[in-house]
N, CA, C and O atoms as a Tinker XYZ file with bonds, in Angstrom:
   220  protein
     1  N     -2.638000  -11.718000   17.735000    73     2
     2  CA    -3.338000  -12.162000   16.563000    64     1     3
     3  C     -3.544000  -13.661000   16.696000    63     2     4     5
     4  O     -2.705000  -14.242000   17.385000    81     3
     5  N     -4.499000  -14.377000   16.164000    73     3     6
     6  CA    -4.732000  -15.511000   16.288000    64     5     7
     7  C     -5.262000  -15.874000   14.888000    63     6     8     9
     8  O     -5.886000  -14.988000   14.304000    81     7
     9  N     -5.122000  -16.891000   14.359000    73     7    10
    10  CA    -5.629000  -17.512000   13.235000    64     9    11
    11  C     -6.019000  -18.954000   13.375000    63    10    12    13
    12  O     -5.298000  -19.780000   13.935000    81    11
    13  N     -7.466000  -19.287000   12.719000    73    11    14
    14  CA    -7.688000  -20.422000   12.648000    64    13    15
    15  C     -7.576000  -20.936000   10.973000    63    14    16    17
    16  O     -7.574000  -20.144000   10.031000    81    15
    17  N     -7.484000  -22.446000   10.843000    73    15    18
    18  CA    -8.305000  -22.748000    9.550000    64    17    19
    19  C     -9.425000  -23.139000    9.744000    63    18    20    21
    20  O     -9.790000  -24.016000   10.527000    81    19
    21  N    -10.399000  -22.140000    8.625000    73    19    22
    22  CA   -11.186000  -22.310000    8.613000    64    21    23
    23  C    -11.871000  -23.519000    7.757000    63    22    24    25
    24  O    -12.657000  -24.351000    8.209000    81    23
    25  N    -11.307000  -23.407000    6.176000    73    23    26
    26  CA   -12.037000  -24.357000    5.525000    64    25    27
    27  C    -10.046000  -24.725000    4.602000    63    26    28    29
    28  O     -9.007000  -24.182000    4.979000    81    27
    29  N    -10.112000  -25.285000    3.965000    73    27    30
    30  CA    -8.940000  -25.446000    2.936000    64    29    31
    31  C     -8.685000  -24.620000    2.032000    63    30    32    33
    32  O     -9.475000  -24.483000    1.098000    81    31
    33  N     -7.606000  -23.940000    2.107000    73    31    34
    34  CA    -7.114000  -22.229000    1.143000    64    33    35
    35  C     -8.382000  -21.453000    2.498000    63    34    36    37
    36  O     -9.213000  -21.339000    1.597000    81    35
    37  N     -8.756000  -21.176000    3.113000    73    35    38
    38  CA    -9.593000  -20.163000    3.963000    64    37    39
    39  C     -8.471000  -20.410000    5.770000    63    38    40    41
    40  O     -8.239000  -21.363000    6.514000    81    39
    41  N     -8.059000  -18.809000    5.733000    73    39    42
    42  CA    -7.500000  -18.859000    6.724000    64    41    43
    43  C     -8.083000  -17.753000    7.590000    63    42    44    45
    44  O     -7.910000  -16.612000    7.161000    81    43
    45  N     -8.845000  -17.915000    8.908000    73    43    46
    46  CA    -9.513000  -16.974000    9.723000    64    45    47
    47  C     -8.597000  -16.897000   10.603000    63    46    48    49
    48  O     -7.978000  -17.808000   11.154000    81    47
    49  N     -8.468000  -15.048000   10.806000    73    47    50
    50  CA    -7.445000  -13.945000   11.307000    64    49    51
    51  C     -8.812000  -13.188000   12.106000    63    50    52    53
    52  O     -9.872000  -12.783000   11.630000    81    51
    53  N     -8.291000  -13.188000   13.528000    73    51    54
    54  CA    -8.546000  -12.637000   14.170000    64    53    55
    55  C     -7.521000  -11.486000   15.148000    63    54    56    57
    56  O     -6.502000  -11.779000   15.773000    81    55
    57  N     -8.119000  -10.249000   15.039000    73    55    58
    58  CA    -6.933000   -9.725000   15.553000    64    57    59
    59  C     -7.511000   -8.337000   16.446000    63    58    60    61
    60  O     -8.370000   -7.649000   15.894000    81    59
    61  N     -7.173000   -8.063000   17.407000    73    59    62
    62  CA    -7.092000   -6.576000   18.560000    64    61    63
    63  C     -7.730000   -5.171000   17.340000    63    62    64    65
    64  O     -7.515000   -5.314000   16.137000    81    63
    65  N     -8.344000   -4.148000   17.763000    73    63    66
    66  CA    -8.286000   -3.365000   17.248000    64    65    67
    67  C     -7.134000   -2.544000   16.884000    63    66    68    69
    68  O     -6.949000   -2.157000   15.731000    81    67
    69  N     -6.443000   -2.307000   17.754000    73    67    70
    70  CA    -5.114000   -1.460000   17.747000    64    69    71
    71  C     -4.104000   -2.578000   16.678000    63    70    72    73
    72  O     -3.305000   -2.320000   15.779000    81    71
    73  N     -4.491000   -3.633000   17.156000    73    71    74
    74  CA    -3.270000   -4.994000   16.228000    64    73    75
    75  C     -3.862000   -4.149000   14.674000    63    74    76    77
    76  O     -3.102000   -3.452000   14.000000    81    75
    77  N     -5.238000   -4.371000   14.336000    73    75    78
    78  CA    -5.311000   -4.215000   13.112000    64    77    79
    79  C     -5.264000   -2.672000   12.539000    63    78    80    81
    80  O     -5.400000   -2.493000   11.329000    81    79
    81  N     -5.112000   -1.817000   13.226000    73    79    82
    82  CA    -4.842000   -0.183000   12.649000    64    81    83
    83  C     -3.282000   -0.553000   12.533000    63    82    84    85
    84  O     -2.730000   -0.329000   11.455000    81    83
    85  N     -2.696000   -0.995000   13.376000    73    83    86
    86  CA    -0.728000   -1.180000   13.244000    64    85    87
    87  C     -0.617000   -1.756000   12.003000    63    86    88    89
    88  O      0.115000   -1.100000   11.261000    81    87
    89  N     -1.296000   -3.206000   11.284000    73    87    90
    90  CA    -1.104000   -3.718000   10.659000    64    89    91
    91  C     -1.756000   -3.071000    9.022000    63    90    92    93
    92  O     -1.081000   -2.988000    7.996000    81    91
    93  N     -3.263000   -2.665000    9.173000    73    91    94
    94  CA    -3.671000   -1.805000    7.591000    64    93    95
    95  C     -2.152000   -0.649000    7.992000    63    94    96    97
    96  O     -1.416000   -0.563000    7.009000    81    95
    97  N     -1.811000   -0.088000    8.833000    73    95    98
    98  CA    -0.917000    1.307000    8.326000    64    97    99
    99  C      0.379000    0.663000    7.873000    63    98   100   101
   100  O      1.041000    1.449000    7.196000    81    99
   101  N      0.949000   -0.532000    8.039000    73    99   102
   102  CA     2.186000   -1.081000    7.499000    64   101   103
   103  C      2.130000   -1.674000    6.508000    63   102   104   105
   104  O      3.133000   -2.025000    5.886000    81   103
   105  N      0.622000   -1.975000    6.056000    73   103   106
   106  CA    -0.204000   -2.470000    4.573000    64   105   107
   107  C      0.245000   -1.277000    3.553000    63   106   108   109
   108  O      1.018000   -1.366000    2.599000    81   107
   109  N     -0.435000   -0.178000    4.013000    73   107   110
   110  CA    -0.271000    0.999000    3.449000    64   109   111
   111  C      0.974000    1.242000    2.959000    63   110   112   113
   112  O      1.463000    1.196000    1.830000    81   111
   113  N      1.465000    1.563000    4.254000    73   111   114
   114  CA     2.873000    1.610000    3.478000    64   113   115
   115  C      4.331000    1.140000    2.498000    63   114   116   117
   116  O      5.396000    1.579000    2.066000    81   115
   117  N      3.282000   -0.330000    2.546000    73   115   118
   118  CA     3.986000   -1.443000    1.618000    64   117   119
   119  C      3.629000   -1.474000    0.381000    63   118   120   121
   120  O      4.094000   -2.060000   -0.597000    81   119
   121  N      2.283000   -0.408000    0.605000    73   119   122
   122  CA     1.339000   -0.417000   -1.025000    64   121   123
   123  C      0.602000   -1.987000   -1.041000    63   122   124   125
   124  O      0.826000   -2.757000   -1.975000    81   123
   125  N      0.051000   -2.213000   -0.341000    73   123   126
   126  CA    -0.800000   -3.283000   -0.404000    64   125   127
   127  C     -2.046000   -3.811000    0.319000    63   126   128   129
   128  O     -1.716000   -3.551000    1.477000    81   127
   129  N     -2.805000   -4.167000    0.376000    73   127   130
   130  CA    -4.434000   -4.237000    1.457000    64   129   131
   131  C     -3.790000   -5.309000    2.545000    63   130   132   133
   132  O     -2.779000   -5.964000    2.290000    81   131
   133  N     -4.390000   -5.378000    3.574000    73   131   134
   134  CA    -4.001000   -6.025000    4.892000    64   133   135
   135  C     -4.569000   -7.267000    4.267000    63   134   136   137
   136  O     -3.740000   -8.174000    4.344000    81   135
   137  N     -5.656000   -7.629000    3.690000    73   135   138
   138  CA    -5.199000   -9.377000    3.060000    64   137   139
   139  C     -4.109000   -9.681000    2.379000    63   138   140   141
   140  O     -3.656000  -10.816000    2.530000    81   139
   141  N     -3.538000   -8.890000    1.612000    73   139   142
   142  CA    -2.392000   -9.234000    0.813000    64   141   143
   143  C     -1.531000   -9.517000    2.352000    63   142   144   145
   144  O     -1.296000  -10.625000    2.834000    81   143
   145  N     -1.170000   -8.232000    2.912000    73   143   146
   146  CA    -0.076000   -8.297000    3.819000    64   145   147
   147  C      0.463000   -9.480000    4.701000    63   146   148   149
   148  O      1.592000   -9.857000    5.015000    81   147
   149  N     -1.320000  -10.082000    5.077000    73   147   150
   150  CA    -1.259000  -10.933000    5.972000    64   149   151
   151  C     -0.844000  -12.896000    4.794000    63   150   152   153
   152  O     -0.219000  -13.891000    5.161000    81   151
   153  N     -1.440000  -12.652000    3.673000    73   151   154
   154  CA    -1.106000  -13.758000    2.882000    64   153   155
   155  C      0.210000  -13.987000    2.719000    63   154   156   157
   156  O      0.679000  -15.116000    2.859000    81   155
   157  N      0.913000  -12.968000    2.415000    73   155   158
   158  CA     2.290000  -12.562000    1.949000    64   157   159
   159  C      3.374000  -13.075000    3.223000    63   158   160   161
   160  O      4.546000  -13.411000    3.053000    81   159
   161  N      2.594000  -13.030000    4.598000    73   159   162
   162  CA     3.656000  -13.283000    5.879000    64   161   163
   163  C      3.374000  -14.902000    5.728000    63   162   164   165
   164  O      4.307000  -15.672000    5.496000    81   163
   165  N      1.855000  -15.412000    5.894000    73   163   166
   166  CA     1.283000  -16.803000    6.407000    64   165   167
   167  C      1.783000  -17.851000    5.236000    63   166   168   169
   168  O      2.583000  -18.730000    5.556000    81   167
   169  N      1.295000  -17.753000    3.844000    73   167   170
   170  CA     1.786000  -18.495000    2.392000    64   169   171
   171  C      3.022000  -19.384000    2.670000    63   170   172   173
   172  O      3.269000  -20.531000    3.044000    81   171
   173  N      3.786000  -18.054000    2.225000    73   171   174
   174  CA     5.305000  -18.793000    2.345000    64   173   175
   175  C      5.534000  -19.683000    3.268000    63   174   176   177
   176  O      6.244000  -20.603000    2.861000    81   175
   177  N      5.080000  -19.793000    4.769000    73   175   178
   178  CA     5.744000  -19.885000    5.768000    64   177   179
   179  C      4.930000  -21.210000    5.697000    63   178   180   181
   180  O      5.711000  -22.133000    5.930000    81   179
   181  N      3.789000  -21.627000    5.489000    73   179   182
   182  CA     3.001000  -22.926000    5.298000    64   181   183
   183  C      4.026000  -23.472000    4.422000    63   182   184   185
   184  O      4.676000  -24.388000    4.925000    81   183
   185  N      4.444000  -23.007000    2.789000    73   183   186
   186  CA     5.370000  -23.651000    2.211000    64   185   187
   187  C      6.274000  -24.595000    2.581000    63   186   188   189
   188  O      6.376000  -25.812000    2.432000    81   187
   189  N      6.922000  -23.710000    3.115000    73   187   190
   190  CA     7.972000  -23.864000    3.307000    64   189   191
   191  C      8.043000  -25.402000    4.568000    63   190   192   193
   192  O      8.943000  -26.240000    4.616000    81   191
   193  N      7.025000  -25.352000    5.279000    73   191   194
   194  CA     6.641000  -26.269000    6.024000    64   193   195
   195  C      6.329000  -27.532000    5.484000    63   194   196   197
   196  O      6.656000  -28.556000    6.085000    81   195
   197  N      5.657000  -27.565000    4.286000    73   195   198
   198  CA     5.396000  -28.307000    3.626000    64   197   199
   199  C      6.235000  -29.131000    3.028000    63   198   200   201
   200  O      6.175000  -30.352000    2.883000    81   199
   201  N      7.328000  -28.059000    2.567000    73   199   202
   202  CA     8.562000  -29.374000    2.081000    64   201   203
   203  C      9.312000  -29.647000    2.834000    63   202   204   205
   204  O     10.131000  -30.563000    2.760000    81   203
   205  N      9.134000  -28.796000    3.796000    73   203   206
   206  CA    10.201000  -29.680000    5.418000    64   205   207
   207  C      9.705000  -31.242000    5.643000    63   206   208   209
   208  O     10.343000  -32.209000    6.060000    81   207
   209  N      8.426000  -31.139000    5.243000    73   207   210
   210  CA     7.409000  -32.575000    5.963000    64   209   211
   211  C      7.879000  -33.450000    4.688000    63   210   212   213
   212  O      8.066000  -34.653000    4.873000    81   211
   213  N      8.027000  -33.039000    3.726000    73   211   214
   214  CA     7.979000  -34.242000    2.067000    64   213   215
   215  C      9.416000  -34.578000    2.049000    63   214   216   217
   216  O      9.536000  -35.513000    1.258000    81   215
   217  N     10.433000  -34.295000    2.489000    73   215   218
   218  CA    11.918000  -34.274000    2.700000    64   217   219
   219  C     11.883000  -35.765000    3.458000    63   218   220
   220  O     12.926000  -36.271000    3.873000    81   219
């Protein structure tokens, strides 16, 4: 999988065909759409980066 930024809050996900059937079926099963899934991993983890840097 690869991700760029694209614009500010816009994050472009590029990913394998097979990457993205693995990933909608673990969406699924979380009860949630593969944008959520993928926001839900990337979000936090920017966060969290963020106050590492303001520290």
């Amino acid at each position: 999988m690869r991700a760029d930024v694209a614009m500010p809050d816009h994050i472009l996900i590029r990913v394998f065909s097979e990457e993205k059937k693995t990933l909608k079926e673990l969406a699924r099963k979380k009860g949630t759409s593969l944008s959520g899934l993928i926001r839900a991993a990337v979000l936090p983890a920017q966060g969290s980066e963020n106050v590492a840097r303001a520290k």
